[in-house]
Backbone as a ProteinNet text record, in pm:
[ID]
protein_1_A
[PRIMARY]
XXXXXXXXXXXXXXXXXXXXXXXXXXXXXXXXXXXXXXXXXXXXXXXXXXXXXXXXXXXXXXXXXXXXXXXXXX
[TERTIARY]
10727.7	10716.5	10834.3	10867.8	11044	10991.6	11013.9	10995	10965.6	11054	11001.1	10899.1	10820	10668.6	10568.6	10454.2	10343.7	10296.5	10234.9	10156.6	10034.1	9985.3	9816.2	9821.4	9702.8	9708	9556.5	9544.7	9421.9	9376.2	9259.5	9228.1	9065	9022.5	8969.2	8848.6	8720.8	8594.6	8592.3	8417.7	8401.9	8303.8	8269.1	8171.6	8253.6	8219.7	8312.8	8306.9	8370.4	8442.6	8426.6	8376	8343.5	8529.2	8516.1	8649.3	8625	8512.6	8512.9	8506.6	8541.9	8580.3	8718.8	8752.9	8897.3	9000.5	8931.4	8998.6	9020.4	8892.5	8843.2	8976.7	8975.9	9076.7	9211.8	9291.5	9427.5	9454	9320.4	9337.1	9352.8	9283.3	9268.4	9409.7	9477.9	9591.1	9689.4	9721.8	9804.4	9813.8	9702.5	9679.6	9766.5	9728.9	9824	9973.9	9981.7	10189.6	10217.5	10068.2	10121.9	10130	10217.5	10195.9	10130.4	10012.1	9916.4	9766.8	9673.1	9509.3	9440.1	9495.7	9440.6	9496.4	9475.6	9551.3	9513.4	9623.1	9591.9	9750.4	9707.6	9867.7	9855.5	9990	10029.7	9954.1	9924.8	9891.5	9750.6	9653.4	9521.8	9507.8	9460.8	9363	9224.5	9206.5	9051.3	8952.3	8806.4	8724.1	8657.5	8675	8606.7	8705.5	8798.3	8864	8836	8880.8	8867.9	9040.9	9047.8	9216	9208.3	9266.5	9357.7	9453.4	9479.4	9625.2	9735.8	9839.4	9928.7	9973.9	9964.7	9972.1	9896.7	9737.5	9647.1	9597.6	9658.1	9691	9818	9880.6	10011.5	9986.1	9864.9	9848.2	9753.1	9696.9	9624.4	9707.8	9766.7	9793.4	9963.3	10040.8	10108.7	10166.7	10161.3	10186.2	10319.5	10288.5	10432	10405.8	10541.6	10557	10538.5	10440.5	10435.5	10394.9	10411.5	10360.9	10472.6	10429.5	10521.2	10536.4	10392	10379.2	10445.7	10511.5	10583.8	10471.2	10348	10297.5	10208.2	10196.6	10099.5	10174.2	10087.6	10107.9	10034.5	10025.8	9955.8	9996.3
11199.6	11075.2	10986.6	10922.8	10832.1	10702	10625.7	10482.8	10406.7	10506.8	10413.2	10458.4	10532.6	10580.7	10579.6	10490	10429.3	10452.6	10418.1	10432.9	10495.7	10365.5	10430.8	10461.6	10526.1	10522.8	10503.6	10471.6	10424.7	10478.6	10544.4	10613.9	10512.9	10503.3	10413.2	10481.2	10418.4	10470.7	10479.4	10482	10421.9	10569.4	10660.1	10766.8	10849.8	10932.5	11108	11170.5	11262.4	11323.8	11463.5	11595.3	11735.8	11788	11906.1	11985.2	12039.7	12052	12095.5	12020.6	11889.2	11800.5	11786.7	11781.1	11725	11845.4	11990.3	12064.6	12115.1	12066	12051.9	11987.2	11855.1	11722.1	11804.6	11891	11905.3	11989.4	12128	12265.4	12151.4	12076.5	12020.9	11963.7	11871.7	11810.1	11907.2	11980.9	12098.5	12195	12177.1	12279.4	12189	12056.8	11970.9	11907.2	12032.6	11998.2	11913.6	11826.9	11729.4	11809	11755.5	11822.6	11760.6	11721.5	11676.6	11660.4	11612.5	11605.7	11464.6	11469.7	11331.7	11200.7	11148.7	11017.2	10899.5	10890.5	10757.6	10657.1	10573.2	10450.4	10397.1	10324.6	10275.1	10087.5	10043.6	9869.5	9892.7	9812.6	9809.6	9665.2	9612.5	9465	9435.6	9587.2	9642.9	9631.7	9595	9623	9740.3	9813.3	9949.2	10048.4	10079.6	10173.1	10215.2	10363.8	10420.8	10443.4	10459.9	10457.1	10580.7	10597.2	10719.9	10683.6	10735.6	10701.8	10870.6	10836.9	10918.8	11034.7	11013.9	11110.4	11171.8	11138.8	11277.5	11329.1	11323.2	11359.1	11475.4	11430.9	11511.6	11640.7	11645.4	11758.8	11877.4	11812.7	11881.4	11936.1	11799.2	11823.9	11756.9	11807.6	11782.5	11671.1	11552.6	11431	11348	11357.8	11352	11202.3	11148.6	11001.3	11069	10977.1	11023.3	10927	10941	10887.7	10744.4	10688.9	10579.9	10432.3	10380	10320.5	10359.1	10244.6	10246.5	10293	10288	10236.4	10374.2	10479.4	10594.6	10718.6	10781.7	10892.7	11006.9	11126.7	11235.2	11377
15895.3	15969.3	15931.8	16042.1	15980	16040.3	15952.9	15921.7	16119.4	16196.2	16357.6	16379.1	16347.3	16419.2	16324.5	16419.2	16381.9	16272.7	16135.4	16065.1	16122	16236.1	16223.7	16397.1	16493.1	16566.7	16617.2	16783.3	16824.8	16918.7	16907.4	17017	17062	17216.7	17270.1	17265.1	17210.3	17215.6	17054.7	16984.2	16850.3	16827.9	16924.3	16917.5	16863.9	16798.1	16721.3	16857	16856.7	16977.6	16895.5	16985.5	16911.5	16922.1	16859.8	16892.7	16977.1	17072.3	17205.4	17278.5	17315.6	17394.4	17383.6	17271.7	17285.2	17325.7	17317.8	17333	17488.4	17521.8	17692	17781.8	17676.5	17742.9	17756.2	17615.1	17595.3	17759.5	17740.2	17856	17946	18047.9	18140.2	18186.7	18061.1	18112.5	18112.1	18016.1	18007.7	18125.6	18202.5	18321.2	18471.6	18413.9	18511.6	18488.6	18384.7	18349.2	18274.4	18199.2	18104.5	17912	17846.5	17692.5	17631	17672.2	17571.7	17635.4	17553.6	17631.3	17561.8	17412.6	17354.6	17347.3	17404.1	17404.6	17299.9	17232.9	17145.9	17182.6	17102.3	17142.2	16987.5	17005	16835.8	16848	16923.1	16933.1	16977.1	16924.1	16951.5	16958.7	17064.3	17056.1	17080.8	17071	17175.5	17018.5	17066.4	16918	16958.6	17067.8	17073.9	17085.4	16937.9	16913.5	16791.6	16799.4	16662.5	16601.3	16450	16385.7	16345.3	16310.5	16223	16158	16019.7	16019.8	16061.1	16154.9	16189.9	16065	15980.4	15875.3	15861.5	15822.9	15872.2	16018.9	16128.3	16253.3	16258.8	16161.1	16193.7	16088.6	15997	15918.4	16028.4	16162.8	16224.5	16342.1	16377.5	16564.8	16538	16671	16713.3	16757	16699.2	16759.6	16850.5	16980.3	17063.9	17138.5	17163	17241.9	17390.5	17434.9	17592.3	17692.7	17833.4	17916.4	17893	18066.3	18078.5	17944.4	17886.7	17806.1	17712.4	17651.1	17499.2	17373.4	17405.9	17306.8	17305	17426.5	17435.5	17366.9	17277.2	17283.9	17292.1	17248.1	17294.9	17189.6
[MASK]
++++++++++++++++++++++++++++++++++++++++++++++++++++++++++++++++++++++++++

């Protein structure tokens, strides 16, 4: 991780999510040409989000800048 990308990241909704949902989400978008399925963003003002920090994300998954927003990634 290099000092420009996010510490923590935010994904929208406060419920746990199975690895068969999220894996549901990646096939689905991946099937429509996008490289990714989970969407989180680096700025939260929302109180119904869940964090992570980007460091234990990046020991699992792939973490890429995407989509038109500055702030989304996937």
């Amino acid at each position: 991780m290099t000092s420009a990308e996010p510490a923590f990241l935010y994904r929208f909704g406060l419920e746990p999510e199975s690895a068969d949902r999220l894996e549901a989400l990646c096939e689905d978008a991946m099937s429509r040409g996008f490289p990714h399925g989970v969407s989180v963003v680096d700025e939260n003002q929302r109180t119904d989000a869940s964090v992570a920090a980007r460091e234990s994300l990046d020991l699992y998954f792939t973490v890429v800048k995407t989509g038109r927003r500055r702030t989304h990634y996937g």
